[in-house]
C-alpha positions in Angstrom: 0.0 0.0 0.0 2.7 2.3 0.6 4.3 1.9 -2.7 0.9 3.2 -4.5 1.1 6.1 -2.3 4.1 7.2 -3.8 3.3 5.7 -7.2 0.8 8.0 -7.4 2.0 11.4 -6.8 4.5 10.6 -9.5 2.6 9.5 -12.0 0.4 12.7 -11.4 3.5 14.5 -11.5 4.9 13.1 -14.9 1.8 13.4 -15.8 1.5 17.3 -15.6 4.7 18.3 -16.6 4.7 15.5 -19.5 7.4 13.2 -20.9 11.2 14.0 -20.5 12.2 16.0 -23.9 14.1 13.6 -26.2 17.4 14.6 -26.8 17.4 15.9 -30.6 20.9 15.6 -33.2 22.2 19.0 -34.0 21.9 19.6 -37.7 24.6 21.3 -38.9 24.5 22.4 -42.8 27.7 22.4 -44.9 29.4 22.7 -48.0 32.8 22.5 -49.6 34.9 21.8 -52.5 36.7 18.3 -54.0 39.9 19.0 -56.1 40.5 15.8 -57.6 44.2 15.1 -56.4 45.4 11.9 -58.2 43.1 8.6 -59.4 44.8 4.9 -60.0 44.1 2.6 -62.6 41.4 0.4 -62.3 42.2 -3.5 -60.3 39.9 -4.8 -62.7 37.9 -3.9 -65.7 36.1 -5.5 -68.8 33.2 -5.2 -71.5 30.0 -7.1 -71.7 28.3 -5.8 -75.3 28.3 -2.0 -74.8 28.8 -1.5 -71.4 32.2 -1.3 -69.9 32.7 -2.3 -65.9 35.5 -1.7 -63.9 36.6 -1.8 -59.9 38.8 -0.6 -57.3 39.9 2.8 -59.5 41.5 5.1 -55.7 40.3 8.4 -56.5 41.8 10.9 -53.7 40.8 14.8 -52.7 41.5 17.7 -51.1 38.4 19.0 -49.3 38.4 22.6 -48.6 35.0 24.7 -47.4 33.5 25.0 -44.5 35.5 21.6 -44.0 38.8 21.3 -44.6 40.8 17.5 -45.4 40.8 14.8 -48.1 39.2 12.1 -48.9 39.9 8.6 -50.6 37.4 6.9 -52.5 37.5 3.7 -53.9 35.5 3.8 -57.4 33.6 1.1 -58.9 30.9 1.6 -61.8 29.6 0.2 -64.5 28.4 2.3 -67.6 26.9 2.0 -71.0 29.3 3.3 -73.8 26.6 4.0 -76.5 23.8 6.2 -73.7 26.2 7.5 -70.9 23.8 6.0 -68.5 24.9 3.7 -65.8 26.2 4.3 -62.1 29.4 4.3 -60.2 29.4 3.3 -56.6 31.5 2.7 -53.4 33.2 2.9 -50.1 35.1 6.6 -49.4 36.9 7.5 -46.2 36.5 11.7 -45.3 38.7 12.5 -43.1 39.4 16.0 -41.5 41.4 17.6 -38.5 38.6 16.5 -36.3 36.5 13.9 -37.3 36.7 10.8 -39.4 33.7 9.7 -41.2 33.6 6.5 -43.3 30.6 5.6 -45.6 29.5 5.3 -48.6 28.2 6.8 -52.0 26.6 6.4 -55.1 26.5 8.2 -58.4 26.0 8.6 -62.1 28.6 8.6 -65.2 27.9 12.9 -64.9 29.9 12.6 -61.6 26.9 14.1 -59.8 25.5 11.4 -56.7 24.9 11.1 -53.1 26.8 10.0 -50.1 26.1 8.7 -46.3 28.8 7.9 -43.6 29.1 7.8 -40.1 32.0 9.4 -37.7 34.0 8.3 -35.1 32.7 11.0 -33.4 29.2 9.6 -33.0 28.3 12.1 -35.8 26.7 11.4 -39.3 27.1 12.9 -42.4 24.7 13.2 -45.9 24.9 15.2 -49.0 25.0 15.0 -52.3 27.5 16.3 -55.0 28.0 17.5 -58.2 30.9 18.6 -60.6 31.9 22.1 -61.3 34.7 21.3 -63.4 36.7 18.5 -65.0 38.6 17.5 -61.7 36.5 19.2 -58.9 32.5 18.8 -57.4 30.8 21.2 -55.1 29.5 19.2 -52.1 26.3 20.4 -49.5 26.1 18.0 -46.5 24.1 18.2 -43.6 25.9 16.9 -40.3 23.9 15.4 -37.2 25.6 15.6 -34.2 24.2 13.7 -31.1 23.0 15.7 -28.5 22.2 14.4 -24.7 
């Protein structure tokens, strides 16, 4: 009996004043510049009819923006010579003076796509890119931040 007693006056109390607030991520909006640096052959590549495949080409950048690093991708894609179309996909590493995110992305033959990766801060990142000239893209990313 005693336990209801003070069950109760604190479920009236939580009650009134309403669920704890949830602890929200901190958006933080970016954007910055890729200056292609240097990109290896590819491991592997062939042809199947009209579309040519290859993997493993390392493509690595300077970042420089509102973030400031490099990053190294590792590109793989497979596109069709006579309409352009096709995609190019993989795994990239971004890493800056204070956080290292590593994730992945995904694009077309254009060089325009998206990316997603996670930090070793606890942070996230997403954005998308597209080119701006022949060896740089113009990246806007948001970063969430884990608050609480």
């Amino acid at each position: 009996m005693r336990r209801v007693a003070l069950l109760v006056p604190m479920l009236f109390l939580l009650l009134v004043t309403g669920p704890p607030a949830l602890a929200r991520a901190v958006k933080t909006p970016v954007t910055f510049t890729e200056t292609i640096v240097s990109e290896g052959p590819p491991v592997r590549e062939w042809f199947s009819g009209e579309t040519y495949h290859f993997r493993g080409v390392v493509e690595l950048t300077t970042v420089s923006g509102d973030l400031e690093g490099s990053i190294t991708a590792v590109l793989n894609g497979d596109i069709n010579l006579r309409t352009g179309t096709g995609s190019v996909s993989g795994p990239f590493t971004l890493v800056t003076s204070d956080v290292t995110w590593t994730g992945t992305f995904r694009g077309d033959p254009s060089g325009s796509g998206t990316f997603i990766a996670q930090g070793n801060d606890g942070s996230k990142i997403h954005g998308s890119f597209v080119p701006t000239g022949p060896n740089t893209l113009e990246d806007e990313a948001v970063i969430l931040s884990p608050k609480g």
